[in-house]
Backbone bond lengths (Angstrom), bond angles and torsions (degrees), N, CA, C in turn:
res aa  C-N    CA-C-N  psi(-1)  N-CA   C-N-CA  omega(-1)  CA-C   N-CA-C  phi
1 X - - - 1.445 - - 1.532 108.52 -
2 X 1.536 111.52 133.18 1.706 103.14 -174.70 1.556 101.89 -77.00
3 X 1.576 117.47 165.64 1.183 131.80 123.00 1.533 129.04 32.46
4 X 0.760 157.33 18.75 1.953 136.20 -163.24 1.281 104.54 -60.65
5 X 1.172 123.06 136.92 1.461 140.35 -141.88 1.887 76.73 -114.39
6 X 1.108 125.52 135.21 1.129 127.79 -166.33 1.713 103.45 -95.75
7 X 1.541 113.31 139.52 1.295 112.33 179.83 1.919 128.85 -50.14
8 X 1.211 100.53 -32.15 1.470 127.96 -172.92 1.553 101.92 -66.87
9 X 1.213 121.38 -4.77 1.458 120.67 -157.75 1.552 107.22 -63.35
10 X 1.247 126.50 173.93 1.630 114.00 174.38 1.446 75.94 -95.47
11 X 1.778 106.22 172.34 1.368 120.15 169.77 1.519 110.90 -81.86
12 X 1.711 113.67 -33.00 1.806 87.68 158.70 0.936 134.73 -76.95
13 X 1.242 123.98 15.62 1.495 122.26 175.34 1.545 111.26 -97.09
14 X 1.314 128.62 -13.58 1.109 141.72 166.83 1.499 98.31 -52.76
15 X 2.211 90.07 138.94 1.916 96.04 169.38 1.523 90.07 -110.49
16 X 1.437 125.75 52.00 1.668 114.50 132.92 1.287 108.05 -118.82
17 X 1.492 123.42 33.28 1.946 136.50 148.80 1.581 95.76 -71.30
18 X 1.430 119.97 99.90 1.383 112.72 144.21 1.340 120.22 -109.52
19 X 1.577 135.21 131.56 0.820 134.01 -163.05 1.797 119.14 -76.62
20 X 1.179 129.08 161.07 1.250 92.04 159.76 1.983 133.80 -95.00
21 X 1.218 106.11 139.33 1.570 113.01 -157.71 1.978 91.41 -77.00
22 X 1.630 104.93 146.80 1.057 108.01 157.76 1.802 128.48 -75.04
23 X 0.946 113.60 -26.82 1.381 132.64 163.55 1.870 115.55 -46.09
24 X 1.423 107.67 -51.64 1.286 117.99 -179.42 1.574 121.27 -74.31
25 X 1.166 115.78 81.88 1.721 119.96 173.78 0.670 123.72 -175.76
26 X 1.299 150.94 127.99 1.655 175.05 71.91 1.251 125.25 50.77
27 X 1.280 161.20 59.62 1.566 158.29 165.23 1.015 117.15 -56.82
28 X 1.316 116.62 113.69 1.533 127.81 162.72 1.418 124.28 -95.69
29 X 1.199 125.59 137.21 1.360 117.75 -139.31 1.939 107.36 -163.53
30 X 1.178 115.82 61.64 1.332 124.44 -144.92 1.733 124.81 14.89
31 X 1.089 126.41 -101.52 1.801 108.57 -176.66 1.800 107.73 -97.34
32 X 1.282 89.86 28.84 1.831 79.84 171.47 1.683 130.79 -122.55
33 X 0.835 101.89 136.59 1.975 112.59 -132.48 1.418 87.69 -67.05
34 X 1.093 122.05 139.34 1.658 140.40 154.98 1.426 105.01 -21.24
35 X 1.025 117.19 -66.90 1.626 121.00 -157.72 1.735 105.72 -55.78
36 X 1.109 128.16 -16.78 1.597 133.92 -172.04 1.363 110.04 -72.58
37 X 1.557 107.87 -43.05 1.333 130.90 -178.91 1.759 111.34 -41.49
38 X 1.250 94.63 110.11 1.731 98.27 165.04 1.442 140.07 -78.05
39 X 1.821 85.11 -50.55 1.431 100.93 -157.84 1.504 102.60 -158.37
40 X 1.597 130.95 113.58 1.517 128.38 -175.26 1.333 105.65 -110.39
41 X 1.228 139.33 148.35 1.255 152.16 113.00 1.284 126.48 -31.50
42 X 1.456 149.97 121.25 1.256 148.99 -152.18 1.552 87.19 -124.91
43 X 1.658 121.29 150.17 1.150 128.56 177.81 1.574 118.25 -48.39
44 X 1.094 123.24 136.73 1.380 128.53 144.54 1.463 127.47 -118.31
45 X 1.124 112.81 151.48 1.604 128.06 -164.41 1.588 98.43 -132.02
46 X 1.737 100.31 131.59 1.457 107.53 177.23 1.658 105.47 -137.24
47 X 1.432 103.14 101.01 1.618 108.18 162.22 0.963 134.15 -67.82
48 X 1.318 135.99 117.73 1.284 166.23 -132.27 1.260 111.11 -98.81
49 X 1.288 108.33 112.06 1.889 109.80 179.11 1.572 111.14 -40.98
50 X 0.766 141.28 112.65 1.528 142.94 -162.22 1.626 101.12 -110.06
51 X 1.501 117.72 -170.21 1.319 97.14 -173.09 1.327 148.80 -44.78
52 X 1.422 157.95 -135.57 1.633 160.26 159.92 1.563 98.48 -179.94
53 X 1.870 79.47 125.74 1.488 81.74 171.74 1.888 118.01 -135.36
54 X 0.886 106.50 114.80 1.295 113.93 -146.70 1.699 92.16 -96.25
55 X 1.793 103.99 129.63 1.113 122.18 -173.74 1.905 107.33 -138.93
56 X 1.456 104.99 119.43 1.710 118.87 -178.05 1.527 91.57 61.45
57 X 1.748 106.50 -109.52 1.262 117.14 -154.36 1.691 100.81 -96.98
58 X 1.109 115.41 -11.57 1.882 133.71 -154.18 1.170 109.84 -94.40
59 X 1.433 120.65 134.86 1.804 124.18 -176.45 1.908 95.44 -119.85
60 X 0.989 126.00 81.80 1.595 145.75 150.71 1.654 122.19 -31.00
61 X 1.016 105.64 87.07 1.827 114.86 -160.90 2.070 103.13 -98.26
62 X 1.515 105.43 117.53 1.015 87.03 -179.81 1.552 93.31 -120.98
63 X 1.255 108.95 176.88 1.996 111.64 175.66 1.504 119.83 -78.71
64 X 1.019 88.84 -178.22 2.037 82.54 -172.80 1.726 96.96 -142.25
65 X 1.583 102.96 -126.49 1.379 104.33 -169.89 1.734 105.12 -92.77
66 X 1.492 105.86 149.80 1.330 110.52 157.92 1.501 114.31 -76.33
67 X 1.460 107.29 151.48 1.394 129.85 176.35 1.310 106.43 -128.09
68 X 1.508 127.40 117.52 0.994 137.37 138.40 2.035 133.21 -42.67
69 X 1.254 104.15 83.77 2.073 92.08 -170.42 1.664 112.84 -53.47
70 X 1.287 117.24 148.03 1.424 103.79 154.76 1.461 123.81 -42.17
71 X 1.281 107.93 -178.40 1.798 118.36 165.89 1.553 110.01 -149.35
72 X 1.323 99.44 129.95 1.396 100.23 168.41 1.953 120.94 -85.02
73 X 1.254 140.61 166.96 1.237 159.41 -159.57 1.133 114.36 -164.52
74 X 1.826 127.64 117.40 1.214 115.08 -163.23 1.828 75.34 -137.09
75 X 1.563 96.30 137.73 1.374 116.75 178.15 1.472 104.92 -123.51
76 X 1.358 102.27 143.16 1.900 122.49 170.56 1.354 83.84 -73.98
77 X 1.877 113.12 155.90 1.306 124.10 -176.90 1.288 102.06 -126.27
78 X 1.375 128.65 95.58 1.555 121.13 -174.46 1.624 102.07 -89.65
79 X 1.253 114.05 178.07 1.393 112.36 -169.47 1.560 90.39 -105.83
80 X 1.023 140.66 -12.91 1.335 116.27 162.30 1.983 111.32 -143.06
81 X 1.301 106.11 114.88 0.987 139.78 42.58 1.862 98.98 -104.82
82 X 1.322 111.93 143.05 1.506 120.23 -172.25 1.735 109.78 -71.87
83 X 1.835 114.80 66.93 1.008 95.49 177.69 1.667 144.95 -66.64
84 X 1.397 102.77 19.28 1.788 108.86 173.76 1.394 92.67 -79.79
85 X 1.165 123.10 -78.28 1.348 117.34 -168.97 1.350 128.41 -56.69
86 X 1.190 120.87 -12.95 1.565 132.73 140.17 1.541 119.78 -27.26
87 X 1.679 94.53 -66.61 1.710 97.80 -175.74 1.174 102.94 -94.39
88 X 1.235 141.48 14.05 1.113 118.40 153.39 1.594 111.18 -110.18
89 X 1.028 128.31 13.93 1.555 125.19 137.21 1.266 121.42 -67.63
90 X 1.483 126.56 -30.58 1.572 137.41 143.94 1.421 93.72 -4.49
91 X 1.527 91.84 -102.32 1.719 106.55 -174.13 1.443 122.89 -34.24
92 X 1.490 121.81 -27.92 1.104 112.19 -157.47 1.668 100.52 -81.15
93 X 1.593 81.60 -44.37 2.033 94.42 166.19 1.062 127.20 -50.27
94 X 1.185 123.43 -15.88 1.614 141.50 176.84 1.361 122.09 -73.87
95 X 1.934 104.12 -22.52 1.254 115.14 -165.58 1.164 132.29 152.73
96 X 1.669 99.94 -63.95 1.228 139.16 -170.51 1.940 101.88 -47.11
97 X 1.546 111.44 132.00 1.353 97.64 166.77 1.876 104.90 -140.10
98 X 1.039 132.92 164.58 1.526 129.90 -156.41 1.398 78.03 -109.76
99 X 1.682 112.56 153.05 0.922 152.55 162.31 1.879 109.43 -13.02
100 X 1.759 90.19 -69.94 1.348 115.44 -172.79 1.178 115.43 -67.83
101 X 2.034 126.69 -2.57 1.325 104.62 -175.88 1.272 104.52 -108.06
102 X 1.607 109.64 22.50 1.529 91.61 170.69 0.820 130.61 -97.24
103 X 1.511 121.95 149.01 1.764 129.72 -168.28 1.175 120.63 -70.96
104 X 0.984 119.41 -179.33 1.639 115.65 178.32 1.522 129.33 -74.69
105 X 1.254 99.33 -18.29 1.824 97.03 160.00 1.745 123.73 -112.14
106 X 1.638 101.51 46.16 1.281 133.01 -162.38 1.797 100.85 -4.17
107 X 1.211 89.72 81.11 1.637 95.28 158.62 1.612 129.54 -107.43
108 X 1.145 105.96 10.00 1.284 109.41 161.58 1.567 111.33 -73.87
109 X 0.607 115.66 -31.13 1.713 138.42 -156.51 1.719 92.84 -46.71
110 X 1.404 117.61 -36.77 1.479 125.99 174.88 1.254 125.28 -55.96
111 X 1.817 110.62 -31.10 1.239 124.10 -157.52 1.273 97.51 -98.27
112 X 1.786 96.44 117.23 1.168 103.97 168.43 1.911 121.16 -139.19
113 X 1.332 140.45 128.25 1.326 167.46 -151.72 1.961 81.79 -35.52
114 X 0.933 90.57 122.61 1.616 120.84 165.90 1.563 140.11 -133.95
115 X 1.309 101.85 133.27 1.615 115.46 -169.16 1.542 110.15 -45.25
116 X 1.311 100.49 -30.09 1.904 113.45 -165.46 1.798 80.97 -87.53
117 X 1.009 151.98 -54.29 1.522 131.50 -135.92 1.663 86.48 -106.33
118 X 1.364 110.26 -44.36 1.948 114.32 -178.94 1.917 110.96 -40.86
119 X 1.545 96.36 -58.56 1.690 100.84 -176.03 1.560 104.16 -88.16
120 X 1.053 142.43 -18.76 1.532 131.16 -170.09 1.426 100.23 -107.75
121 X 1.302 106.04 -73.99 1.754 88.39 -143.85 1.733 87.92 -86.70
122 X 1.314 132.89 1.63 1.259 100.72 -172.21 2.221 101.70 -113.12
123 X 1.152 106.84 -24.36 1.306 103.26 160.74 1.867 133.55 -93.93
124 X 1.070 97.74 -33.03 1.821 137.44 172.10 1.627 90.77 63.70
125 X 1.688 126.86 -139.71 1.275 110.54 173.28 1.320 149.52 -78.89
126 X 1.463 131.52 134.48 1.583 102.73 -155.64 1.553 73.46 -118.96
127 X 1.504 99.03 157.74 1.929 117.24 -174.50 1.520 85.37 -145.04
128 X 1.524 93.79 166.82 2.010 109.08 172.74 1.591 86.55 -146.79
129 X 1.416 112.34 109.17 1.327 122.90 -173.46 1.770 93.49 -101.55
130 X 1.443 119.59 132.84 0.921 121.39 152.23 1.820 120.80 -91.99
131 X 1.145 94.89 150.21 1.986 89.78 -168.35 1.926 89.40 -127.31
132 X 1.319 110.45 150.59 1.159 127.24 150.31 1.614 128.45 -71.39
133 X 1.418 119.78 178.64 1.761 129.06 -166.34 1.730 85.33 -62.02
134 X 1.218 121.00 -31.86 1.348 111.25 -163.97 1.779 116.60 -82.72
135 X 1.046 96.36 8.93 1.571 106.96 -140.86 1.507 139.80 56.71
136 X 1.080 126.65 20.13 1.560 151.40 -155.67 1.690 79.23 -93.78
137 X 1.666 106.12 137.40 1.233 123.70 152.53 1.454 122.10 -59.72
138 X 1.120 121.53 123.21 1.658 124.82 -172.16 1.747 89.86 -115.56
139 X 1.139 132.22 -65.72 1.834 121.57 -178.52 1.447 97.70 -129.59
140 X 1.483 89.61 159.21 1.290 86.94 162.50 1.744 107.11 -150.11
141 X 1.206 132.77 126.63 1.521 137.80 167.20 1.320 112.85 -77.44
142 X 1.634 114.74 130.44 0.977 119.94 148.55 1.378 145.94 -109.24
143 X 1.078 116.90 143.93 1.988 104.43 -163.75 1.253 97.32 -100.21
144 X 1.242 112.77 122.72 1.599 118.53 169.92 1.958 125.07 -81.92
145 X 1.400 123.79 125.26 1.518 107.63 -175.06 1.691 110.38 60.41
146 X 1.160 111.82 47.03 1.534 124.65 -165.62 1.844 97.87 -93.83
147 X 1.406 113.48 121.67 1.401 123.82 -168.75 1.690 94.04 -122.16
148 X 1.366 96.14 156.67 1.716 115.81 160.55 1.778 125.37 -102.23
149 X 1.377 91.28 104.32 1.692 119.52 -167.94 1.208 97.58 -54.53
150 X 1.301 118.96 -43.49 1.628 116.98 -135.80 1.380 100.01 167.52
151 X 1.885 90.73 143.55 1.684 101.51 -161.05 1.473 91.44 -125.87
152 X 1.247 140.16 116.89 1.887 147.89 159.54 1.309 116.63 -99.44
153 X 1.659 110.39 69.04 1.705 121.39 169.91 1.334 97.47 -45.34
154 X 1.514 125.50 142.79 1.660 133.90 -178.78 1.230 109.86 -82.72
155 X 1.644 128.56 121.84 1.587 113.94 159.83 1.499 129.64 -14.53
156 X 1.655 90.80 163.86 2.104 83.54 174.15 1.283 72.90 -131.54
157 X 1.520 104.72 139.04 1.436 108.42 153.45 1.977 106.10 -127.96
158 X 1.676 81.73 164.78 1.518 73.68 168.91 2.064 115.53 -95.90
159 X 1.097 95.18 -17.61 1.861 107.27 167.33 1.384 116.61 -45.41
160 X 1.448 131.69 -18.64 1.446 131.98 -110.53 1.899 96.50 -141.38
161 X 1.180 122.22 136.12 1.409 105.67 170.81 1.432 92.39 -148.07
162 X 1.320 118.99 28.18 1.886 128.04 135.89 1.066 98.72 -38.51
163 X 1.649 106.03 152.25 1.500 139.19 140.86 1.343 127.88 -46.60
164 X 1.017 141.98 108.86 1.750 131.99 169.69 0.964 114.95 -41.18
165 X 1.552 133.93 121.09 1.344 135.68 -175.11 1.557 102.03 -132.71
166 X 2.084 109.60 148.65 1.179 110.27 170.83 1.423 106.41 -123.85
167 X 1.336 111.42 136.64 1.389 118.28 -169.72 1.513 91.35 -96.57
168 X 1.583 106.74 135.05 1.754 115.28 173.08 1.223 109.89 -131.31
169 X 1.570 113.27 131.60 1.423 125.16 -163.34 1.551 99.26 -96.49
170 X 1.296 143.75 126.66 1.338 132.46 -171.07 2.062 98.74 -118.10
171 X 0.815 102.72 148.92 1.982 114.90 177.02 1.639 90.09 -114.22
172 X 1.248 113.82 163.96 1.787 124.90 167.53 1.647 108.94 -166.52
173 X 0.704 127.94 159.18 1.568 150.69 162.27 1.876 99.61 -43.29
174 X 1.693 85.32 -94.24 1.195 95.51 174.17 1.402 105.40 -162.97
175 X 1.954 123.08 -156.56 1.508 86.98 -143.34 1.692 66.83 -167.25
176 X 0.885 111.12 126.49 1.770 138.35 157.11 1.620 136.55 -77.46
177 X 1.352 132.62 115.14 1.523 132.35 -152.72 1.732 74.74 -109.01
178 X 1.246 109.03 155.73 1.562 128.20 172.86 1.377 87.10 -161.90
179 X 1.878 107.36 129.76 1.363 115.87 -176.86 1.741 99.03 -132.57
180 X 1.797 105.44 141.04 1.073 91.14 -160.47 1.819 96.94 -126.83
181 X 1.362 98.26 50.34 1.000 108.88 -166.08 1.972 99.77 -110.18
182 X 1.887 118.41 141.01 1.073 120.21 -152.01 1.652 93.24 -133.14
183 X 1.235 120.47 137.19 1.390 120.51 168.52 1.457 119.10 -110.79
């Protein structure tokens, strides 16, 4: 006869406490495949000393504006699918055009990196789904108007028998938790 787990139990002592694992989660990240994904940054928010109002002996601290922090995203770079040139079609979709692709009646020359082409059409929505042992979605964040800050292609060395990795700096608006977790 098993066990009966006695009613009195605390609830952390319960083994249906699973925590959530850093290992377990999903990034979506416009056309670049989950599996590349190394390493995410999860939102942070920093409220802003906002006014002080100082009364007799007393300094009166109230809040101010929220700030959304960047996040970094560091992806393995396999050679196929070639995710460098992936994200840096990002950028190009964003706007951005090199020197050399302009035509002969330099009309690129106009095109320049925009909030509307950077967060929509060239990243669309990016989420960091956390999943449970089951794979079941437990949260998920979303970054709203989510842009690419900054691109850190990985050294080559010849010392080295690392993975190629690209570090991606992301900016956002702001950024939404949806938890899909039920008691």
């Amino acid at each position: 006869m098993p066990n009966k787990i006695p009613d009195n139990i605390p609830k952390w002592q319960s083994m249906n406490i699973e925590p959530k694992r850093k290992f377990k989660f999903i990034l979506r990240i416009g056309d670049i495949p989950a599996w590349v994904v190394k390493s995410a940054g999860r939102p942070q928010v920093t409220i802003s000393d906002g006014a002080k109002h100082q009364f007799l002996a007393h300094e009166f601290k109230f809040p101010g504006r929220v700030t959304w922090n960047d996040i970094e995203v560091t992806l393995v770079d396999p050679i196929n699918p070639d995710v460098a040139a992936t994200v840096f079609r990002v950028i190009e979709e964003s706007g951005y055009a090199t020197p050399g692709d302009w035509n002969g009646n330099n009309e690129l020359w106009r095109l320049s990196i925009s909030k509307r082409r950077a967060a929509s059409a060239a990243l669309s929505d990016v989420t960091i789904q956390t999943i449970d042992s089951d794979g079941k979605k437990v949260e998920e964040w979303r970054l709203y108007n989510a842009w690419i800050k900054n691109i850190n292609y990985d050294d080559v060395s010849y010392d080295s028998e690392d993975l190629m990795s690209i570090t991606v700096g992301l900016a956002y608006d702001w950024a939404k938790l949806e938890s899909f977790v039920t008691e």
